[in-house]
C-alpha positions, 0 to 999 in steps of 0.5 A: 519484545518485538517491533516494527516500524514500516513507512507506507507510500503510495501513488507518487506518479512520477511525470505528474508529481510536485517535486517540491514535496521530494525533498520534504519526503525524503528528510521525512523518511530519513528522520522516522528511521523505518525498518521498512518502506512499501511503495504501493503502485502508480510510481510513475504517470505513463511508465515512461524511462524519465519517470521511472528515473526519478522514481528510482532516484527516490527510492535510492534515498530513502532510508533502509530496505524500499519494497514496491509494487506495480500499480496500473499506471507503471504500465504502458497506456499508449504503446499497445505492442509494448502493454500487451506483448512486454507490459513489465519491460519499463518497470524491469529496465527502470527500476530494476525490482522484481513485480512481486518483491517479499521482504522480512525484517525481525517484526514484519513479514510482507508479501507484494502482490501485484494486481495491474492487469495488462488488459484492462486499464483500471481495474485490477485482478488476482492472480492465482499463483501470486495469491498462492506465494503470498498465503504461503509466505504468509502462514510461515511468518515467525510469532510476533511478526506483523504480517503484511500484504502489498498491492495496488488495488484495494479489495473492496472499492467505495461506493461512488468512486466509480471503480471496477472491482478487481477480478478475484478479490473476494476469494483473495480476501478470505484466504489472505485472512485465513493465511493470517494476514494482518494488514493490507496496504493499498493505493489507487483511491487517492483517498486515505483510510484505515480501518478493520475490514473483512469481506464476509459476514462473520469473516477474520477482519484484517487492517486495511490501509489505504494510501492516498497520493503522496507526491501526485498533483491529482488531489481529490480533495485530500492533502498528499500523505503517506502513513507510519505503522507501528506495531508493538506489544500487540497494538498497531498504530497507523499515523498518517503524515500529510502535507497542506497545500502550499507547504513543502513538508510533512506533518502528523495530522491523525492517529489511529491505534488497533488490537487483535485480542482474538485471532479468529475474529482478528483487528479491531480498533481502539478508543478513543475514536479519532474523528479524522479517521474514515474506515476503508469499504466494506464490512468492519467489525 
């Protein structure tokens, strides 16, 4: 039987950061043993060389193989030149990772998608040929591999949080579905969720997970938190660690657990139902 384990982080804004939780993060990582890490976006405040260090620091430390994506904060806000003529330039020199990194493991397959546009500050669009490569990598998946997308932006925002949504999510939506996708992992909300999400009546609903922050101070009235998702024997189960103010560690607050029992109409969650659980935007099944 085939598993996977994958520990999903997000929004740790190195510049802004309680470095008290580094330390706990990491021995946390460390004892989950995961097959994977995802880093979701926002690695760092302001992309500047020292945040982008400590942010390659972490990722040396953690445990087995670390897949990140840019979110719009890992471009550079104050130098125009640079954010407009050379915008991955920091993120190439300081991390050393491609914009769009793929990783496989014997349970997973993950497609990174980055969403960060140079022009806007918040919002974040679609880029035609990065959808292309992730269906692609996508629909060759192996049987009983999970198939996982990474990106910064969720596809559908929340009423009220005042965000733009991105420019192409609704087309990415679907062919991501039909190219088989079966999570999503996004950032940016600073607010956790996990939930079946799809974005047209009677479309294939995928899992989306939301990281909230993970080491940023910028709370917005959730604790920082990061997600274990396992998959095996057909269920996946999202645990979400979380960190309550004051302490310096991680602990399990809430778990949810889902099932594809008909690929067509794809995830769905279930019982018993976790009060604790808030499902992502948009329609669910």
């Amino acid at each position: 039987m085939t598993t996977a384990r994958l520990l999903h982080l997000s929004d740790l804004h190195f510049g802004r950061d309680n470095p008290a939780l580094v330390p706990a993060l990491v021995a946390t990582a460390q004892a989950l043993a995961p097959d994977l890490t995802v880093i979701s976006g926002d690695l760092t405040q302001r992309a500047r060389r020292q945040q982008y260090a400590a942010a390659a620091a972490l990722i040396a430390a953690l445990p087995g193989p670390v897949l990140a994506v840019p979110g719009n904060h890992d471009l550079p806000l104050w130098n125009a030149l640079a954010r407009f003529f050379t915008p991955w330039r920091a993120w190439t020199r300081g991390l050393a990772l491609p914009l769009e990194p793929s990783a496989e493991t014997a349970g997973l397959r993950v497609a990174g998608m980055n969403t960060a546009d140079p022009f806007a500050w918040e919002r974040g669009r679609i880029r035609i040929a990065s959808l292309d490569r992730a269906c692609a990598l996508l629909s060759t998946a192996r049987p009983g591999q999970l198939r996982v997308v990474a990106l910064h932006h969720p596809l559908a925002m929340p009423p009220g949080t005042g965000k733009t949504a991105m420019v192409g999510a609704a087309e990415a939506g679907e062919a991501l579905a039909d190219a088989g996708a079966d999570i999503l992992l996004c950032g940016h909300l600073h607010q956790w969720a996990a939930g079946p999400q799809t974005l047209r009546e009677g479309g294939r609903a995928m899992l989306c997970i939301q990281g909230g922050t993970t080491l940023s101070t910028r709370l917005r009235g959730e604790e920082n938190d990061f997600n274990l998702i396992e998959h095996a024997a057909g269920t996946v189960t999202v645990t979400r660690y979380a960190s309550a103010a004051g302490r310096r560690q991680f602990t399990p607050v809430s778990t949810a657990r889902f099932r594809q029992e008909n690929p067509a109409r794809g995830w769905a969650p279930l019982p018993p139902a976790n009060p604790d659980i808030r499902p992502p935007a948009g329609k669910t099944l």
